[in-house]
C-alpha positions in Angstrom: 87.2 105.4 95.0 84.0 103.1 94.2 82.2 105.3 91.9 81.5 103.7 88.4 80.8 106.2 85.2 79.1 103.4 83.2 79.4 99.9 82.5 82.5 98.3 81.5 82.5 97.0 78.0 86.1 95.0 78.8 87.2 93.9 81.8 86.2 95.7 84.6 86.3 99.2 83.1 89.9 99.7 82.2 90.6 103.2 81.9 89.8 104.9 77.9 92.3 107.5 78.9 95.4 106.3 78.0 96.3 109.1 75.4 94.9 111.8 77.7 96.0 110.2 81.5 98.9 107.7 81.9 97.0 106.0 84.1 97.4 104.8 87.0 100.9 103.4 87.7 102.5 105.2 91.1 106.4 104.6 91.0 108.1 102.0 93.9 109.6 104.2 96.4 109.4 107.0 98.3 111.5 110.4 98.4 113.1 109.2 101.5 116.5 107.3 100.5 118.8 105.4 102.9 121.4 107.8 104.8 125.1 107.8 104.0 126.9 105.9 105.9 128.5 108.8 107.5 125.5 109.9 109.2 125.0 108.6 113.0 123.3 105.5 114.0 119.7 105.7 113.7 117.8 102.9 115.7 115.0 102.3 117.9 113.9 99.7 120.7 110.5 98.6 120.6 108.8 96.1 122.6 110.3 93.2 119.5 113.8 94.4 119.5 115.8 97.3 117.2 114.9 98.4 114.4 117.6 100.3 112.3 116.3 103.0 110.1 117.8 105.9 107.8 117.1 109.7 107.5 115.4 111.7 104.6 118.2 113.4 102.2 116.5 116.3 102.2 114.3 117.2 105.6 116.1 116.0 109.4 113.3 113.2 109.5 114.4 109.8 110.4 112.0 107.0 108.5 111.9 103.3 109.6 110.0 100.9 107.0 108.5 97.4 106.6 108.0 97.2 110.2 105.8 93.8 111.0 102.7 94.3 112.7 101.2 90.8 112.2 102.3 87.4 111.3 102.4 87.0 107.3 98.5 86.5 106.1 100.2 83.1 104.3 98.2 79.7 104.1 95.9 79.3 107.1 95.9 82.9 107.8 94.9 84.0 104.3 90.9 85.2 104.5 91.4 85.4 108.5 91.9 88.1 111.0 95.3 88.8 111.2 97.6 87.6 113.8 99.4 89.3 116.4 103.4 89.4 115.5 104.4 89.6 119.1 108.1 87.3 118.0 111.3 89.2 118.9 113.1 90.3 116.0 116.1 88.1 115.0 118.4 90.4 115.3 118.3 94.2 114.4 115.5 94.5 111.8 116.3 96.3 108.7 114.1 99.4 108.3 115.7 101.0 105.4 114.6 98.7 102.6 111.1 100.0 100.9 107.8 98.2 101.7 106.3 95.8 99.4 102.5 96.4 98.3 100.1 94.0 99.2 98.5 92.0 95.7 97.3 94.7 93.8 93.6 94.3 92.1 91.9 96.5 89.7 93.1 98.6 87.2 93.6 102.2 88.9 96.2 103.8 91.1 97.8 100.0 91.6 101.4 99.9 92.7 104.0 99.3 90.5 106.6 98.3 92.7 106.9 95.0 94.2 104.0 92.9 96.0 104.1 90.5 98.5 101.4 88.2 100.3 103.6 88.7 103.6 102.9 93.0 103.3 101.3 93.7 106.8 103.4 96.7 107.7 103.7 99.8 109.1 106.4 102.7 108.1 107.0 105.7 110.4 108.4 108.6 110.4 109.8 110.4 113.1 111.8 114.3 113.7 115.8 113.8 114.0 116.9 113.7 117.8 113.6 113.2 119.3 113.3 110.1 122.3 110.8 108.3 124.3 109.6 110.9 126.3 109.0 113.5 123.2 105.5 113.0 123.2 104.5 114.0 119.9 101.6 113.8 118.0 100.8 111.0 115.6 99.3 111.0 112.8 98.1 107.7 111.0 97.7 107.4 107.4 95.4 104.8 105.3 95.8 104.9 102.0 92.7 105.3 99.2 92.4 103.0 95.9 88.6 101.7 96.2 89.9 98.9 98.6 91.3 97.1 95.6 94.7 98.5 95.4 97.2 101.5 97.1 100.5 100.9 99.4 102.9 103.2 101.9 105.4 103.1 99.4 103.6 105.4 97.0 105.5 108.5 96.9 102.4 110.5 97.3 102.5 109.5 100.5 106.0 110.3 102.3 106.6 111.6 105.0 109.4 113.1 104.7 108.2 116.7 104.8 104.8 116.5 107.3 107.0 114.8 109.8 108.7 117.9 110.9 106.3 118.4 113.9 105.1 115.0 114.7 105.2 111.8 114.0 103.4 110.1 110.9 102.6 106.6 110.5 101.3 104.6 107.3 99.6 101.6 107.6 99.9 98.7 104.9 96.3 96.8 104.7 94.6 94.0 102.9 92.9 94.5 99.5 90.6 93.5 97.7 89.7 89.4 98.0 92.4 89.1 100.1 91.0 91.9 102.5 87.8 91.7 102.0 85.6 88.5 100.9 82.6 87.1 102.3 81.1 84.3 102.2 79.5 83.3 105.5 79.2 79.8 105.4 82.9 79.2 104.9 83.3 81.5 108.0 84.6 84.2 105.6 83.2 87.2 107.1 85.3 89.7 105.3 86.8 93.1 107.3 90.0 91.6 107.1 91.4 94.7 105.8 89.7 96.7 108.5 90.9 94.4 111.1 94.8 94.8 109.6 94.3 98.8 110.4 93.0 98.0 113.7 95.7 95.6 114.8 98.3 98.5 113.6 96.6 101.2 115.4 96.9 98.4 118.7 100.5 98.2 117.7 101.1 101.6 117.5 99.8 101.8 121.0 101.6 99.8 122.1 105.3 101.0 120.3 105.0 104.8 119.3 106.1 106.3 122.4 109.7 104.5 121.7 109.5 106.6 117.9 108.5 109.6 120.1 105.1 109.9 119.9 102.5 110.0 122.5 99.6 107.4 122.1 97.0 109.4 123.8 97.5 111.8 121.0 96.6 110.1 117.4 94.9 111.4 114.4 93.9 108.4 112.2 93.3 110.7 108.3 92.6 108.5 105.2 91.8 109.2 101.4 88.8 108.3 99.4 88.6 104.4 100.3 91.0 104.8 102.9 88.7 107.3 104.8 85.9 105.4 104.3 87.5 102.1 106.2 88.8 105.5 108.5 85.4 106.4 109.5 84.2 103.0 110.1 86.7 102.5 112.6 85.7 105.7 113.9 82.4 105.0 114.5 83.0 102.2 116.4 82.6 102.3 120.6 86.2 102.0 121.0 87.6 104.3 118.7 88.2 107.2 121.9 91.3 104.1 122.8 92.9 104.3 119.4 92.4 107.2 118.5 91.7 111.1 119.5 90.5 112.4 116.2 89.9 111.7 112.7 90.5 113.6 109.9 88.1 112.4 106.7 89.1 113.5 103.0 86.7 113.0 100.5 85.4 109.0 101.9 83.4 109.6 105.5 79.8 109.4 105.9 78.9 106.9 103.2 76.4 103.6 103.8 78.1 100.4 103.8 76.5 96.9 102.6 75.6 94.1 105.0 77.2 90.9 104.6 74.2 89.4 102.9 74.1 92.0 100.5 77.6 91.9 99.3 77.4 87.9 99.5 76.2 87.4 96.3 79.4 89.2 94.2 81.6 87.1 96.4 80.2 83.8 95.6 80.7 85.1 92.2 84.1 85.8 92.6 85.1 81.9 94.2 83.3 81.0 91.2 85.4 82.3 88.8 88.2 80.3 90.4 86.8 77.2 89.6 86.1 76.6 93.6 83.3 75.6 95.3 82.2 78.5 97.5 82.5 75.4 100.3 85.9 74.4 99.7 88.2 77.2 101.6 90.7 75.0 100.8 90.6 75.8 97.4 90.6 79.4 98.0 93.3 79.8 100.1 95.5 77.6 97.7 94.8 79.5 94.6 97.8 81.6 93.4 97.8 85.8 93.5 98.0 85.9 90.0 94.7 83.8 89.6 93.1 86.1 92.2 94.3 89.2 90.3 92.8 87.6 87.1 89.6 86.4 88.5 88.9 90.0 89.9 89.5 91.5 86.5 87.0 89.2 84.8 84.1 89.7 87.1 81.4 91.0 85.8 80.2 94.6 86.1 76.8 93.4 87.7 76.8 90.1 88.9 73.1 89.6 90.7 69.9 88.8 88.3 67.9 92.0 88.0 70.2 93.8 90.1 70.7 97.9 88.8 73.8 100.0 89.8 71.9 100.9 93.0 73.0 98.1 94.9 76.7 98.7 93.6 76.4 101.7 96.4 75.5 99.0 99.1 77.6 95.7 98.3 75.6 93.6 95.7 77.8 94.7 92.9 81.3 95.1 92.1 83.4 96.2 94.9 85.2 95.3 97.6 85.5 97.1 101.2 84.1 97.3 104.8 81.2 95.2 105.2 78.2 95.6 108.4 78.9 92.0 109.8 77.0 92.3 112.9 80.1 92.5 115.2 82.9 94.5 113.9 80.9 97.0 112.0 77.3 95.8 113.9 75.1 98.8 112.2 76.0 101.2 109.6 78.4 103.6 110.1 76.6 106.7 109.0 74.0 105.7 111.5 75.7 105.4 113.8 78.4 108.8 113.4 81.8 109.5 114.7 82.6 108.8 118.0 85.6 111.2 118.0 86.4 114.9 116.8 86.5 114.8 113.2 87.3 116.5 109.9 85.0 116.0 106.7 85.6 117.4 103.6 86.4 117.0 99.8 87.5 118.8 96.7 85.3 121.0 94.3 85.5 118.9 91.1 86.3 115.5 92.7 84.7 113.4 89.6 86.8 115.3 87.0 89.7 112.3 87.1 87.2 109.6 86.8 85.0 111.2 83.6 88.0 112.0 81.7 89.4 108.9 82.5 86.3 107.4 81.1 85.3 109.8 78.1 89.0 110.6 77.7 89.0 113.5 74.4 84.8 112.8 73.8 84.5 114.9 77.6 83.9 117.7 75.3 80.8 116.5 73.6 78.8 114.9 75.8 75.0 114.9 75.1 71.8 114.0 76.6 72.0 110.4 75.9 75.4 110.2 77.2 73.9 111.8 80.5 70.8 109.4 80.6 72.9 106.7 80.0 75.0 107.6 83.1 71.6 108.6 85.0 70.1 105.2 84.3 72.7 103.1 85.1 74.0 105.1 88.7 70.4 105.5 89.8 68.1 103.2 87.8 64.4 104.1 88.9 66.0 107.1 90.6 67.5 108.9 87.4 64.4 110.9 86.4 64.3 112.4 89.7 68.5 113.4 89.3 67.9 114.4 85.1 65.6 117.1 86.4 67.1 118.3 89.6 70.3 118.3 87.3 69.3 119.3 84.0 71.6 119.7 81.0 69.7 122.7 80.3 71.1 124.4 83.5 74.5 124.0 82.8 74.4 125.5 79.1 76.5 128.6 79.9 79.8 126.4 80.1 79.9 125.3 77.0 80.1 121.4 78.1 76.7 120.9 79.3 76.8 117.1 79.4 80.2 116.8 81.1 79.2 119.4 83.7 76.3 118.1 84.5 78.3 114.7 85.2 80.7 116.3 87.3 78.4 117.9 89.4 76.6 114.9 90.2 79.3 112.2 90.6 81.2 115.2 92.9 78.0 115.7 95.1 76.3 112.5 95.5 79.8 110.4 95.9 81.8 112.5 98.0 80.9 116.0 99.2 77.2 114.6 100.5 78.5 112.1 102.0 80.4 114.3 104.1 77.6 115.9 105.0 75.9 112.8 106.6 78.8 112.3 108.7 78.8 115.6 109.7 75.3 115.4 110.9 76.0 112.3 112.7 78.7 114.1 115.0 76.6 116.2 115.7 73.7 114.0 116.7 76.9 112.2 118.7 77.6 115.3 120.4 81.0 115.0 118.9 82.8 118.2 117.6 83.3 118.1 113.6 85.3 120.2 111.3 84.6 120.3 107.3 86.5 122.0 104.3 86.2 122.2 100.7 89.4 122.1 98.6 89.5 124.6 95.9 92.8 124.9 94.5 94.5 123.6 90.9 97.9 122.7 92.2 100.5 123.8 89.9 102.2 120.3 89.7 101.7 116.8 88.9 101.7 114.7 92.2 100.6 111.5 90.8 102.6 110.2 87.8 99.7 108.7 86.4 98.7 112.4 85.4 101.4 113.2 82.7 103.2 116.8 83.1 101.1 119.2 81.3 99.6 122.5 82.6 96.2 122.4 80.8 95.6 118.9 81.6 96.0 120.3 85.4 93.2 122.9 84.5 91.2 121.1 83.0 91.2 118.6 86.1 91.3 121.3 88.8 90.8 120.5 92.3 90.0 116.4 91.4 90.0 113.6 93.3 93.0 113.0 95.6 94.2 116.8 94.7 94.6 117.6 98.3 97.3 114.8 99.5 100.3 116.7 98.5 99.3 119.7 100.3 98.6 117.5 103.0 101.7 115.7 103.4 103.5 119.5 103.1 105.2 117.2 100.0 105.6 120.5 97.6 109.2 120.0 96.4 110.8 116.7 94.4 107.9 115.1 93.2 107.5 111.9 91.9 108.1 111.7 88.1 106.6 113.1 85.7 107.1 116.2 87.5 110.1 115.8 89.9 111.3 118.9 89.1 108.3 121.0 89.7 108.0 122.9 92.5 104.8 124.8 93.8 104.5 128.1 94.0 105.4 130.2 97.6 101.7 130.2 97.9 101.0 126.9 97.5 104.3 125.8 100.0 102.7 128.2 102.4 99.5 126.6 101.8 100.3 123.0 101.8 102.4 123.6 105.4 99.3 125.2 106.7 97.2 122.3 106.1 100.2 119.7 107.6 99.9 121.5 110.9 95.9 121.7 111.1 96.5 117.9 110.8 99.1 118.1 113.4 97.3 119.9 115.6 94.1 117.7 114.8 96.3 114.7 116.0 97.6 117.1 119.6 94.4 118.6 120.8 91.5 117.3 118.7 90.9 120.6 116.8 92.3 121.4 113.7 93.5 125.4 115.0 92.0 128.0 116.8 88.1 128.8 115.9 89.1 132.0 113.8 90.5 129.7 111.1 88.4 126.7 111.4 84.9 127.1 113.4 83.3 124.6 114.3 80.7 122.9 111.8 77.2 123.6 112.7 74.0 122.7 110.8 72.3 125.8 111.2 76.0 127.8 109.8 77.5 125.2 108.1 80.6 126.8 109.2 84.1 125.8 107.4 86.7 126.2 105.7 86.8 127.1 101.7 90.6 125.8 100.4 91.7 127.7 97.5 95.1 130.1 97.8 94.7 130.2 101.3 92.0 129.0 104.0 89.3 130.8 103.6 86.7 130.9 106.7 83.1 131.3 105.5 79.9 128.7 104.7 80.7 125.2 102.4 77.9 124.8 100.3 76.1 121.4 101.4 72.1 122.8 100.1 72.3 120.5 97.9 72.7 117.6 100.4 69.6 118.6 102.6 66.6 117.9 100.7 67.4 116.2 97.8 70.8 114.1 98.1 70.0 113.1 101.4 66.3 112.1 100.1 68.5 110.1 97.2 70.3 108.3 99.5 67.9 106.5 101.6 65.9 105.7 98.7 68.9 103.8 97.4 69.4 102.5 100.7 66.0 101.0 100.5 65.9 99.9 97.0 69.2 98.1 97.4 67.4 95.8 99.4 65.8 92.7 97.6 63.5 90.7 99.1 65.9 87.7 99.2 68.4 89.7 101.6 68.3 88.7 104.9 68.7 92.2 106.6 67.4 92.5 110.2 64.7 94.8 110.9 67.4 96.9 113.1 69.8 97.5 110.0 72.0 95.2 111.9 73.6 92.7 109.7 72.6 88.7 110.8 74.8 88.0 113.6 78.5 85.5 112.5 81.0 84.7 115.2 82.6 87.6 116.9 86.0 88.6 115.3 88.7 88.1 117.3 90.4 91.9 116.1 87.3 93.0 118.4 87.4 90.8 121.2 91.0 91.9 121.2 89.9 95.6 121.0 87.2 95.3 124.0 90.1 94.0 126.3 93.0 96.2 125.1 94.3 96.7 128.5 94.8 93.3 129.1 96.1 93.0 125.9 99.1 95.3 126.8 99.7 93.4 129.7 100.2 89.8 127.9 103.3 88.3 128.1 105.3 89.6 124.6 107.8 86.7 124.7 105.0 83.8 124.5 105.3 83.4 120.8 101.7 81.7 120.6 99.4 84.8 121.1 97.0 85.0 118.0 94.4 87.2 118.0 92.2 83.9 118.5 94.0 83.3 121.6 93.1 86.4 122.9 89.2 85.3 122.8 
């Protein structure tokens, strides 16, 4: 997520919701609970040695977790490019135990369970019986959480239930600092966190055929800030090697900050530290715990003069993928997909966020709550949104104020920026897909929303209301609602949406045209999600003409005359990262040596 209602009075803007959301505190494991000891044997052999996993209690799915995919991010590799972990296992690896989150930061949907520095790991999921000539599809999942927090032991996320048909992978990432800072003249050129996904999707290359799965046949799908760093990667010219398709939920097609831009927050950040921004030394010493803290003190907007504009392109608070001039060398919108996609996003998808901010005052919001919320999302821009978004126009609802909020915050943050990316496919040549999710599911799937059937309505189809459906995960939830089940309809509907995923990941469409066509600008052809899929038009009118207009005018005011942006978009050029050097010369990456225990990634350069 990286939208912000309004200022933070405390902190960074914890939540005011606390009596209407119990926010946001995911529990520590997933559904997936080590097999009796009765059952067979379950193991694999990858290239590093065996790995010894368990099986679902309730679906025939086996699940192998906190598999290494890099060297621990630990002292010298801490704010660096991850590093191959090419070291035979010593012994048979444990694969049953659940997989630590990486340091959490921020305040929402942050992982309860345990955290570890040493969290770069993948956990798969693969049918009972299959072998290494199966040839499944794969499907790939990053997380969401604004880049600040989220891990593949959230229940949310199991696998137990969408790996029926295929094989699903979750990648553990980088967050935050730890992922994400930049400051240039230390070297620090941030991505890290976009270079941990990349080195997992190499890895998975290189090992998934031994779960079952087929590597030419992978469908990398992400959340909020996890299809945001999804699209990135999927803009970039070697994405067709990684990857076959994408699938985007409400993240693709936003702009992304240059280095320089986001430069300034980072310095901030060292600063409150009590490091020099020149002593890396410093910064890789300092403890998790002062990191967490540092990140909660920072300051809603750090630069002189600088409006919430250039919180949308990197000079505010915020951490994530970064235009460097190498990894990510132009913006990704752009630039477009380079593989078949899927864009789309939910009907109210800033419901979660303005009652997590306005908590039980949602109900009288006024014109000077709205202006408020105007001015500081779109500073010189906000007369411009007031009267293309006028109170006066949503009067018949009875919550003119909130209403107006929710259309904004849902069009400008997430379903518009779908439409860019579908429009760069397009330009690409690249097939797209896009959907709009419009069902209320009946149950809880977070346990940061408590069990309560209004609350649900009165969220409907939010943020992040989609995953469950999915990840075909419709029965034993999560607390507070583990013993909720959806409705037939919903079961039906959530295993639908698992095989157009599935089928995403096998042939690069999501089904056969009759059920999703094939986006067009002229049609805008999709699918409309409510009790079933519904094949029609989603509404992106808003987008062409005025959204996309409001875009590149924050695009363009977001750049002060002291940032050094090229006159190509293109980020000033820093060292190439060795995650792409690695990338460009994949093949002869698969054929290094896997028992010489000194490959880095900067050995690959």
């Amino acid at each position: 997520m990286i939208w912000r209602t309004a200022p933070a009075t405390t902190g960074r803007g914890l939540l005011s919701l606390m009596s209407l959301l119990s926010l946001l505190r995911p529990t520590e494991a997933t559904e997936a609970v080590i097999a009796p000891a009765t059952l067979p044997s379950i193991h694999v052999e990858t290239l590093n040695g065996t790995i010894q996993g368990g099986r679902c209690s309730r679906t025939d799915v086996d699940y192998f977790f906190s598999i290494p995919y890099a060297k621990p991010p630990l002292g010298e590799l801490r704010f660096s490019p991850p590093s191959s972990h090419f070291e035979a296992y010593n012994g048979t690896l444990d694969g049953t135990a659940a997989t630590p989150a990486c340091p959490q930061f921020g305040s929402s949907f942050v992982e309860s369970g345990p955290q570890d520095e040493n969290c770069l790991f993948v956990n798969v999921w693969r049918p009972a019986g299959v072998n290494s000539s199966s040839g499944l599809p794969v499907k790939v999942w990053i997380f969401g959480g604004s880049n600040e927090a989220g891990g593949i032991s959230n229940p949310t996320y199991d696998g137990c239930y969408s790996a029926t048909d295929s094989i699903v992978v979750s990648i553990n990432y980088r967050v935050g600092p730890l992922g994400f800072l930049a400051i240039p003249v230390l070297g620090l050129n941030g991505n890290y966190g976009i270079m941990d996904q990349l080195l997992a999707l190499l890895w998975i290359q290189e090992n998934v055929a031994a779960f079952g799965g087929d590597p030419n046949k992978v469908l990398l799908f992400g959340q909020s800030a996890g299809a945001a760093n999804a699209f990135a990667i999927a803009t970039m010219a070697n994405a067709p090697k990684l990857i076959k398709a994408a699938a985007l939920e409400s993240g693709g097609g936003r702009d992304y900050p240059t280095i320089t831009q986001a430069e300034p927050w980072h310095r901030t950040f060292a600063e409150q530290l009590n490091c020099s921004t020149l002593d890396i030394t410093c910064l890789r010493s300092t403890s998790i715990s002062s990191l967490q803290t540092a990140h909660l003190e920072m300051p809603s907007v750090s630069v002189p003069g600088a409006s919430s504009l250039l919180e949308h392109n990197g000079a505010g608070p915020g951490w994530g993928a970064l235009i460097d001039g190498h990894l990510i060398p132009e913006n990704p919108r752009t630039v477009g997909v380079r593989v078949p996609s899927i864009f789309g996003s939910t009907t109210r998808e800033g419901s979660i966020f303005l009652l997590s901010k306005y908590g039980l005052e949602f109900a009288s919001l006024g014109q000077s709550t709205y202006n408020d919320f105007l001015e500081f999302n779109f500073g010189p821009l906000a007369s411009s949104v007031n009267q293309t978004y006028s109170l006066s126009k949503f009067a018949r609802t009875g919550l003119p104020g909130y209403t107006a909020m929710l259309h904004v915050l849902t069009e400008y943050a997430y379903r518009c920026p779908a439409y860019m990316g579908l429009k760069g496919a397009a330009k690409n040549g690249v097939p797209a897909w896009t959907y709009s999710f419009g069902h209320t599911p009946s149950c809880s799937w977070y346990d940061m929303i408590p069990k309560s059937p209004a609350l649900l309505r009165m969220l409907g189809p939010t943020h992040t209301s989609e995953i469950p459906f999915v990840f075909n995960l419709t029965t034993h939830l999560a607390p507070p609602d583990g013993d909720c089940s959806f409705t037939v309809g919903e079961k039906d509907l959530a295993a639908t949406m698992s095989r157009a995923w599935t089928h995403m990941a096998a042939t690069g469409t999501p089904g056969d045209d009759s059920l999703w066509p094939q986006w067009d600008a002229t049609s805008n052809s999709g699918v409309n999600i409510n009790d079933g899929l519904d094949v029609g038009t989603v509404d992106y009118s808003m987008c062409s003409g005025f959204w996309d207009g409001i875009m590149d005018e924050v695009a363009r005011i977001a750049q002060p005359t002291n940032v050094l942006v090229m006159q190509s978009g293109k980020a000033p050029e820093t060292d190439i990262p060795p995650t792409l050097s690695q990338l460009e010369n994949m093949e002869s990456y698969r054929a290094k040596d896997q028992g010489n225990h000194a490959h880095t990634f900067e050995s690959e350069l």
